[in-house]
C-alpha positions in Angstrom: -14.9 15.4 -61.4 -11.1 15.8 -60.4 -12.6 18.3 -57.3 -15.1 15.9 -56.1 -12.5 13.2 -55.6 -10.0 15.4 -54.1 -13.1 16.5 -51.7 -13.8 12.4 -51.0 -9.9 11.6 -50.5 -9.7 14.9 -47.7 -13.4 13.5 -46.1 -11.8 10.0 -46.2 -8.5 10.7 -44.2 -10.3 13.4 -42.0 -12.6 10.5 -41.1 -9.5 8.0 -40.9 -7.8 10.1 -38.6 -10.5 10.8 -36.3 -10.7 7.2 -35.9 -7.6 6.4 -35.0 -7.8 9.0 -32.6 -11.0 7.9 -30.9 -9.5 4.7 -30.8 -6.3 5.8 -29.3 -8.1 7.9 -26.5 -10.4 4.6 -26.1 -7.3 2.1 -25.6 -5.6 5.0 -23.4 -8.3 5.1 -20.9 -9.1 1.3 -21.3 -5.2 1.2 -20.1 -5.5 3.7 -17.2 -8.6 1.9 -15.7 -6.8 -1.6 -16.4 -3.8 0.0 -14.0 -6.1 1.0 -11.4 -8.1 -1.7 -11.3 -4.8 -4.0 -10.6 -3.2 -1.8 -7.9 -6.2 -2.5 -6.2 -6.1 -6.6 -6.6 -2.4 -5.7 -5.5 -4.0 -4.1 -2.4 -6.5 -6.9 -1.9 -4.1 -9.4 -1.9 -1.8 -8.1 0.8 -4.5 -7.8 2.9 -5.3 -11.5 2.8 -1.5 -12.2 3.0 -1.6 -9.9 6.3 -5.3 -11.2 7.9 -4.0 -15.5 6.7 -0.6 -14.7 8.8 -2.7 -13.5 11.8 -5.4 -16.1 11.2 -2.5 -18.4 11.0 -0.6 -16.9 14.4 -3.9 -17.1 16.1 -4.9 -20.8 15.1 -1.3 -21.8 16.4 -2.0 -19.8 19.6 -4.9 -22.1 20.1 -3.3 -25.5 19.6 -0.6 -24.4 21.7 -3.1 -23.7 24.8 -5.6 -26.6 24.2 -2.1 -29.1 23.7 -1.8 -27.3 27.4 -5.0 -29.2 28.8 -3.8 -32.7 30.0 -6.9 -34.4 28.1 -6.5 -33.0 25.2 -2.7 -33.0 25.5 -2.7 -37.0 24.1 -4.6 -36.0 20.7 -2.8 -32.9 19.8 0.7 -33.3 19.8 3.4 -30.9 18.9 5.3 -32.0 15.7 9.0 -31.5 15.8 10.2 -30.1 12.8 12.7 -32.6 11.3 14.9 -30.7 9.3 18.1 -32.1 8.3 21.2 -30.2 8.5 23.3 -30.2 5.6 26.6 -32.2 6.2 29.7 -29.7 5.7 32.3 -30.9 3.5 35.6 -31.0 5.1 38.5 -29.8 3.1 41.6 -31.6 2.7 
């Protein structure tokens, strides 16, 4: 009787063991896709940072010619930027 459990317990862990194995292996290479697969977001979004700033560069480009054109000149006007300067503290 005493045999057949110790044969159960070393069926039981064997069993156990392989499991957390398997699982192991299954979070590893869940882990490893999960890295590559966000590289490549990384990659993505820096070329829609790169292709928005030209878009952007290019859609300026074209204000700036058509604000050029006296009739259009009168509905597209150039926006100063009104930034203003910090005041410097004087020291006493």
């Amino acid at each position: 009787m005493q045999s057949a459990l110790v044969v159960l317990q070393i069926i039981f862990y064997s069993v156990a063991s392989l499991a957390i194995i398997v699982l192991f292996l299954f979070v590893a290479i869940a882990g490893y896709r999960l890295i590559k697969i966000l590289k490549e977001l990384q990659a993505v979004a820096r070329d829609v940072r790169n292709i928005s700033d030209e878009a952007k560069e290019k859609i300026e480009d074209i204000i700036e010619k058509l604000s050029l054109l006296p009739i259009l000149s009168f509905f597209i006007k150039k926006r100063k930027k009104s930034g203003n300067p910090k005041r410097k503290t004087e020291k006493k």
